[in-house]
C-alpha positions, -999 to +999 in steps of 0.1 A: -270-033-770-240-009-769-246+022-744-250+054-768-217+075-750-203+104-762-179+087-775-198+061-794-216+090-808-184+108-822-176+076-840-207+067-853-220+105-868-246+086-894-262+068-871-304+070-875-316+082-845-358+084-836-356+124-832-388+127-852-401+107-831-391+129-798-409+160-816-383+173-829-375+192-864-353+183-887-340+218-884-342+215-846-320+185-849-293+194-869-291+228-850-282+204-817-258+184-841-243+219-850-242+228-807-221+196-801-200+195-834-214+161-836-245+139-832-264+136-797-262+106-778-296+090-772-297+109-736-287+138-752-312+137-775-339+127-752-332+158-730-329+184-758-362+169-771-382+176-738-363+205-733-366+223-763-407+212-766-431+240-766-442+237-725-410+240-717-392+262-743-415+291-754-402+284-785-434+301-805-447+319-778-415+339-764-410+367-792-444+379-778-440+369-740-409+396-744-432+422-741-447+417-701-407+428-698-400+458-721-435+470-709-434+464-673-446+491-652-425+503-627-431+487-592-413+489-558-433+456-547-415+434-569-388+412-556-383+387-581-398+384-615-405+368-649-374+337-651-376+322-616-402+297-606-424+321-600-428+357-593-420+376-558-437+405-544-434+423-515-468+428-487-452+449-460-444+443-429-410+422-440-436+398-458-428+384-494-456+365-514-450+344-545-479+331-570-482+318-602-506+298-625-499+268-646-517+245-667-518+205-667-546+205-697-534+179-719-526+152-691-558+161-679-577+150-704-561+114-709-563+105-669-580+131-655-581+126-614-541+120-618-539+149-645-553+174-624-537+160-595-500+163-602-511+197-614-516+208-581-488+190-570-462+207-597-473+246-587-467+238-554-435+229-557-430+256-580-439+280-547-419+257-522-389+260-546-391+298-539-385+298-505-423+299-499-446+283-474-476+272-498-503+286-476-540+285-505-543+271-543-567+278-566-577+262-599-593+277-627-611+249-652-629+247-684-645+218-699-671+212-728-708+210-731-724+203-696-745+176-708-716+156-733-712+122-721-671+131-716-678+161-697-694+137-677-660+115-674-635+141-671-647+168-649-656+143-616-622+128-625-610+165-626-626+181-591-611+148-575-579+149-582-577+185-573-598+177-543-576+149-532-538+165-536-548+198-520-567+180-494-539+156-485-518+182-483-534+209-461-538+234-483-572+257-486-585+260-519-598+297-519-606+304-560-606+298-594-637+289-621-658+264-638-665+273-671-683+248-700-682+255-736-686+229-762-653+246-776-637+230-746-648+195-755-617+176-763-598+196-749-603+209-711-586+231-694-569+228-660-549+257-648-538+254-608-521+285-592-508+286-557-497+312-533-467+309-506-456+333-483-421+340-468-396+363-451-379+389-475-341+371-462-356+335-469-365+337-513-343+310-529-330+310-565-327+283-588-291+282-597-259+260-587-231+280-581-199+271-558-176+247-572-173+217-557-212+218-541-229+191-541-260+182-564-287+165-543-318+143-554-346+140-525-385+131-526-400+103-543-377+077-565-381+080-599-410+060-621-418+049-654-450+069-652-445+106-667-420+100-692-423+127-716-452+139-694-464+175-699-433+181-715-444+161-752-481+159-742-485+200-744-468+204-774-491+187-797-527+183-808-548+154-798-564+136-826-599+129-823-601+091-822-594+100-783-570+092-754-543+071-757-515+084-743-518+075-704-485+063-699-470+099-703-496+110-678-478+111-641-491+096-607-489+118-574-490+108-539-500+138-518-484+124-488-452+123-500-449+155-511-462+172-477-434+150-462-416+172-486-427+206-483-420+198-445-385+187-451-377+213-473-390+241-453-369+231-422-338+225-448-345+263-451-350+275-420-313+259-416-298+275-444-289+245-458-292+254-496-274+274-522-296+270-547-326+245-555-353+238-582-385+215-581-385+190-606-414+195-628-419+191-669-389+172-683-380+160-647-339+153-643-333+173-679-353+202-666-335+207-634-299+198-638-299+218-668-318+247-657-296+248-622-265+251-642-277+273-667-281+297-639-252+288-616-215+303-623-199+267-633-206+235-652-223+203-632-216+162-632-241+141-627-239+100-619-271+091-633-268+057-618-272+069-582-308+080-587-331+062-568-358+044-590-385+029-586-380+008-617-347-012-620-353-019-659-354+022-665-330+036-694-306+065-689-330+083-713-365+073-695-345+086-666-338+116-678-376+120-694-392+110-662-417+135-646-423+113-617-437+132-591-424+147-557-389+154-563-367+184-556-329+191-565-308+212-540-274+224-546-257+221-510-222+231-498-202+199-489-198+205-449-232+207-450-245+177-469-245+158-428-271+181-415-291+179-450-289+145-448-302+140-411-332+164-420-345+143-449-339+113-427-361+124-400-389+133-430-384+096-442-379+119-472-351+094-498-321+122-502-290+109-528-257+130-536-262+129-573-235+151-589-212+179-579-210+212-595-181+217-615-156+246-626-158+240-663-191+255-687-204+220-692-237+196-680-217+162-679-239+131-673-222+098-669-242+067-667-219+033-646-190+054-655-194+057-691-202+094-701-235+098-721-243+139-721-216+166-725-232+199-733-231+232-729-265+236-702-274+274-715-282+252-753-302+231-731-324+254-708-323+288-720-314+289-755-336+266-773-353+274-806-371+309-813-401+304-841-412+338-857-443+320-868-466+335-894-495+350-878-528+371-895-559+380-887-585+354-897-604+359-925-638+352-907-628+374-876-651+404-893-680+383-903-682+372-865-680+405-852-705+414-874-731+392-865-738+418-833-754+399-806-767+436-793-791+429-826-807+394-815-845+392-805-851+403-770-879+392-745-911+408-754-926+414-723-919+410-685-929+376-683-905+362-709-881+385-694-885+369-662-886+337-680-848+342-694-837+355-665-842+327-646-829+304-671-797+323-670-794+315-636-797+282-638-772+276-672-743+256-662-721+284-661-738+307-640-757+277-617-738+278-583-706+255-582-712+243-547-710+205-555-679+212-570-664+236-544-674+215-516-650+189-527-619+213-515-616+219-480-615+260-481-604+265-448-578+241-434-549+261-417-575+285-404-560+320-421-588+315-448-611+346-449-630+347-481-631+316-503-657+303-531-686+320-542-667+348-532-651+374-558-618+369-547-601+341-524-588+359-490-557+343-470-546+362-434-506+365-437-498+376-403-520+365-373-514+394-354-514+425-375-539+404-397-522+415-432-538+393-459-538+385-493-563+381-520-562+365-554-589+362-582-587+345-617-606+354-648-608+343-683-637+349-705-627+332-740-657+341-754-646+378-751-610+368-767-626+348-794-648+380-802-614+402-798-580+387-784-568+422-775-597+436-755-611+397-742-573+399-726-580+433-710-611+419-699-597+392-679-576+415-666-598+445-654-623+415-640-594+401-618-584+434-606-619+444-600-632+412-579-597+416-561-606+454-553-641+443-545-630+420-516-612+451-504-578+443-513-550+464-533-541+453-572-501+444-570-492+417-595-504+391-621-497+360-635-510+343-664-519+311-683-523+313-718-546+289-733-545+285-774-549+259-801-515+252-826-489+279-828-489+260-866-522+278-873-521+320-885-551+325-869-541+310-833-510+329-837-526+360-844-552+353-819-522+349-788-495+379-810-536+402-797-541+390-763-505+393-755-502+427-763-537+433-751-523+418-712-492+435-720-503+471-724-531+466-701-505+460-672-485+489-683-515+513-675-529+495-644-492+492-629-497+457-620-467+435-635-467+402-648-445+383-621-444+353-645-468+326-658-474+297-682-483+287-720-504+262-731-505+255-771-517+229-793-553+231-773-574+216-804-584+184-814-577+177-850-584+214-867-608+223-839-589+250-818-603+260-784-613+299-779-584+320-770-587+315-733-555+341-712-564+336-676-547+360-657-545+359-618-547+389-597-529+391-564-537+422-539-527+430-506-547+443-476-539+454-445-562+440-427-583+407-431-614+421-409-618+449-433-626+426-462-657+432-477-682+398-489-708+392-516-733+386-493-764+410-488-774+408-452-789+437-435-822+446-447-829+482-454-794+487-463-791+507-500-785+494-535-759+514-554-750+506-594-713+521-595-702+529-636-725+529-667-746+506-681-744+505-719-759+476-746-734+454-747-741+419-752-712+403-772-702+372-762-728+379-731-740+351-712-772+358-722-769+354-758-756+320-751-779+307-730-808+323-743-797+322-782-770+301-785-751+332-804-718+340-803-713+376-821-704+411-819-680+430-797-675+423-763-677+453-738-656+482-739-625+481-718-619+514-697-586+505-675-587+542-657-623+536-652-612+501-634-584+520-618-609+544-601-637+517-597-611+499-576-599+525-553-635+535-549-640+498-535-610+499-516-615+534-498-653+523-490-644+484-476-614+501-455-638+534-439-669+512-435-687+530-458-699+495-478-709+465-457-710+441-493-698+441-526-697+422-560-684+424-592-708+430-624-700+406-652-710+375-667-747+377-666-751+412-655-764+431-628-793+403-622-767+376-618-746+395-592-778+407-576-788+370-572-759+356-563-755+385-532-789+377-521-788+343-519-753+341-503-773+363-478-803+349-474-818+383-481-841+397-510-837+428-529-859+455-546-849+468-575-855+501-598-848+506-631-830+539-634-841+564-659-827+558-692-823+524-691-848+496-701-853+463-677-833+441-700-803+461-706-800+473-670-801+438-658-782+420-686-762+443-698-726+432-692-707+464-699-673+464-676-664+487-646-688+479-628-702+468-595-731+465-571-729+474-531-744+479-505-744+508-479-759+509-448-784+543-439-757+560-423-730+563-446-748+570-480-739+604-477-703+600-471-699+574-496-719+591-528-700+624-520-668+603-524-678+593-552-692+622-565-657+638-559-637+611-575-661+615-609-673+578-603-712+572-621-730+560-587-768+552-590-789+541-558-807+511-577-829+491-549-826+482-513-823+450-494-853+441-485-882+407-479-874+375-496-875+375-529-856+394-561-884+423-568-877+446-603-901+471-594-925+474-621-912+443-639-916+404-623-907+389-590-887+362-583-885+343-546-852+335-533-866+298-531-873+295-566-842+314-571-820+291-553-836+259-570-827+267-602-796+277-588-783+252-566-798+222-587-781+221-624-744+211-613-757+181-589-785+169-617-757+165-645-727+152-624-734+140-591 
């Protein structure tokens, strides 16, 4: 077989070529003919194809992504935004934090323990390519019914693979969710974030600048497994006759890659590198293209030097690979030595792979015969841009319509206590200890709140005891109700568990979660939530740092809900201030901070209890948040509040509950005038949350909020051993904690 060069491929421009088969357009092919003035060689091809997919390009999702930059608030914490790895901010005290969210949805389903594995694996190196020392993760997951036999195969798969990466590699695992939906079925999802912390003077960019630097390849050699990976997986629907795609699905090996954070942490300490990028989707076409793109010259690659793993490897499976990690570091030539002994002493594999160049061009040569000569910006930054048709659906009205706030409510106290402890006991409000148990939550020691908790808590600085906190939310039950205000949801409920634990709103990031850019609806579903998240940062001053899409989330016609996670990260100043879920000194008061209104739209009670999905979902008030959260912050920081927890899915009952049981303590409760039983304690109106205050400061504390114009109602009081609604039904923390702690374990362990 003749080797496909560039100059094979001026001489034979008719040649067929399987770019169909690589997901590409026509259009999208003859635009990369038009690029080189002729056809692409086969490696060409294959690393516009993976470039220029939907995971890695944008290419639907972009001309709305624009907006988290035209309407970002101003910010003096941010350091590095939206176009890097991931997003920097600053948390005092010379103290940088990044974070960021991806998703590994798709390989997750086909092999889901190495899925969700090398999803863990990929953010991390997204934060270690910052400069960062990876320090928590967190994973936020959705799967299908509780009780369907797959949910059955891929969620164990799931929670092990996560379990066994950030195990392996050290790292706490401090947040995230479980969520099951039948809308989830084929497709789950499995969206990993991680934070890392660094030195203002120590943030790296990915760019290769400095002619004559050289290009270096270190980590693991590179596989078979992966090729194509996320990179053709994500940007297409699954069928519904199943999996059958596990080759594209990569294979991680924990081990290796905390040989590598290690490696490449002391590389920095050194100063060793002038730029350096992680080698994630689309692998070798991914970073050599994306560190020239960035750098001031043109790069050369000898593809023939990369270690493999596999002898029999093409240039183009090469190329494709998404074998796991794998960094590429652009390093000035007197000191390639010291880079070299460093990788040595990791047993880390390190290969001079290419040199960058003076000229404007990504040259690739393969046993001396060139096979890629392009320009790397058509490559990595300047793929296609799809305007794609988008309208409201025509069943959008009908659905918000059917208003859940109408459904048949329990007539009496007894089928209200009935429902109530149903609701507790539903899969997605049952405690998700088996699950949580699996990650070790507080290796490295700095870990101060983790799971059940509202938001995960890392110390920064051991003796000042700075700390950071990050929470992820995502109702898509919300979105699917309304994509603008179910995004503002997700939002004001990350900012307000963050500002519950105590901890200052700085930043977000994101993972966007749709079915088929192809589909009107979808589109018009993510053109709503984006500008939802987009003006809802604007007014909360918290700007998206950067983030990830995930499209073509259906099976056959069968889209997912519209699922935007967004991740919250906040600052405090210090960790022992932090304020917990957990209600634990009896006599201490109840207050109810916001309004309660009837809103049950897309409420957890009209699925569990109904199996309805209607309505509006609560009314978003972001200066109402905004105040809610500084109220939290002001009371955690003056001891005026010794716990606190968010009010949403399942209401004021299921917060209560969850409190008391993470604090072995009971609670009575009154229903405030106004307000009947059920929509007090089901009501899932936003802005809200529950504390408690000890005796001594309830007068300091409701006179702040008095002064601030914060709704503040003294509902109960800690108290005995069971969850008492005066007036109403009693419920024992033993009984409540059975149906609590039982339903994960009974369906999956």
């Amino acid at each position: 077989m003749t080797l496909d060069t560039v100059k094979h491929a001026e001489q034979t421009p008719e040649a067929g070529q399987p770019w169909a088969d690589l997901g590409l357009k026509p259009d999208e092919y003859e635009r990369i003919r038009e690029i080189l003035g002729r056809r692409p060689t086969g490696a060409e091809l294959a690393m516009y194809s993976v470039m220029w997919s939907e995971h890695c390009s944008y290419k639907s999702s972009k001309v709305h992504l624009k907006q988290f930059g035209e309407k970002a608030p101003e910010n003096d914490a941010m350091l590095v935004g939206i176009g890097e790895n991931a997003g920097v901010v600053d948390v005092g005290q010379g103290y940088a934090v990044t974070f960021k969210v991806e998703s590994h949805n798709h390989p997750s389903y086909i092999e889901p323990y190495q899925g969700a594995a090398t999803g863990v694996g990929g953010i991390v190196r997204d934060i270690l390519a910052m400069g960062a020392r990876p320090v928590a993760v967190v994973d936020p997951l959705r799967f299908g019914a509780a009780d369907h036999p797959d949910t059955k195969r891929v969620l164990p798969g799931v929670v092990a693979g996560i379990g066994g990466y950030g195990n392996c590699l050290g790292l706490p695992n401090i947040g995230g969710e479980v969520v099951f939906d039948p809308c989830y079925q084929g497709n789950p999802l499995v969206n990993a974030g991680c934070i890392g912390v660094m030195k203002h003077e120590d943030i790296h960019l990915a760019k290769a600048s400095g002619t004559g630097n050289k290009v270096i390849l270190y980590g693991a050699r590179t596989g078979g497994d992966g090729i194509g990976g996320v990179s053709v997986l994500a940007s297409e629907t699954f069928e519904s006759t199943g999996p059958a795609k596990r080759p594209a699905v990569q294979v991680g090996d924990p081990f290796q890659e905390k040989l590598l954070i290690e490696c490449t942490l002391e590389i920095f300490r050194e100063k060793l590198v002038a730029g350096i990028q992680d080698l994630g989707g689309a692998g070798l076409s991914c970073a050599t293209s994306e560190l020239a793109s960035a750098g001031s010259g043109g790069m050369r690659v000898d593809l023939d030097t990369v270690p493999l793993r596999d002898s029999s490897l093409s240039p183009e499976e090469i190329l494709m690979s998404e074998s796991q990690e794998r960094m590429c570091a652009v390093v000035e030539p007197d000191k390639v030595d010291r880079f070299m002994e460093i990788c040595e002493k990791w047993d880390v594999i390190a290969t001079v792979i290419g040199e960058v160049t003076e000229g404007e061009r990504l040259e690739i040569f393969w046993h001396g015969e060139q096979i890629v000569d392009v320009p790397p910006r058509t490559v990595a930054h300047e793929g296609p841009v799809y305007h794609r048709p988008y309208e409201r659906p025509s069943w959008q009205d009908a659905l918000q319509a059917d208003d859940a706030n109408k459904l048949a409510r329990p007539a009496d106290a007894t089928e209200l206590k009935e429902q109530i402890l149903k609701l507790v006991a539903s899969p997605n409000q049952a405690s998700k200890a088996w699950i949580t148990d699996q990650y070790d939550r507080f290796v490295q020691g700095n870990t101060i709140l983790a799971q059940p908790e509202d938001a995960g808590m890392v110390r920064v600085d051991e003796e000042s005891n700075l700390g950071v906190a990050m929470a992820t939310d995502g109702n898509g039950r919300y979105a699917k109700l309304d994509p603008y205000a179910g995004a503002q949801l997700a939002l004001a409920e990350s900012y307000r568990n963050v500002a519950a634990s105590g901890a200052k709103p700085l930043a977000i990031s994101n993972c966007l979660n749709f079915g088929s850019p192809e589909d009107p609806d979808v589109m018009w579903q993510f053109a709503e939530a984006t500008r939802g998240l987009a003006d809802g940062c604007l007014q909360l001053g918290t700007p998206v740092t950067g983030g990830n899409v995930s499209l073509y989330n259906q099976t056959g016609e069968t889209a997912i809900h519209p699922t935007p996670v967004v991740a919250v990260l906040g600052v405090i100043d210090d960790v022992t201030r932090r304020t917990p879920i957990a209600f634990k000194e009896e006599g201490q008061l109840l207050y109810l901070l916001g309004e309660t209104r009837e809103e049950f739209g897309g409420s957890a009670w009209s699925q569990v209890v109904h199996d309805h999905l209607g309505g509006l979902p609560p009314k978003v008030d972001l200066e109402r948040e905004r105040l809610l959260a500084e109220i939290l912050i002001s009371a955690s920081r003056d001891g005026m509040i010794d716990a606190a927890h968010d009010l949403s899915d399942g209401g004021l009952v299921q917060a209560v509950v969850e409190s008391c049981l993470r604090g072995n303590t009971g609670a009575r409760l009154v229903v405030p005038d106004g307000l009947d039983a059920f929509t007090f304690l089901l009501s899932e109106s936003a802005g809200r949350a529950v504390v408690s205050v000890p005796r001594s400061e309830e007068l300091r504390f409701t006179d702040m909020c008095g002064a601030r114009g914060l709704p503040v109602t003294r509902i109960g009081v800690v108290d005995g051993t069971a969850v008492e609604v005066q007036g109403e039904f009693t419920l024992s923390l033993d009984e409540l904690r059975a149906a609590h702690a039982e339903t994960i374990p009974g369906l999956f362990a």
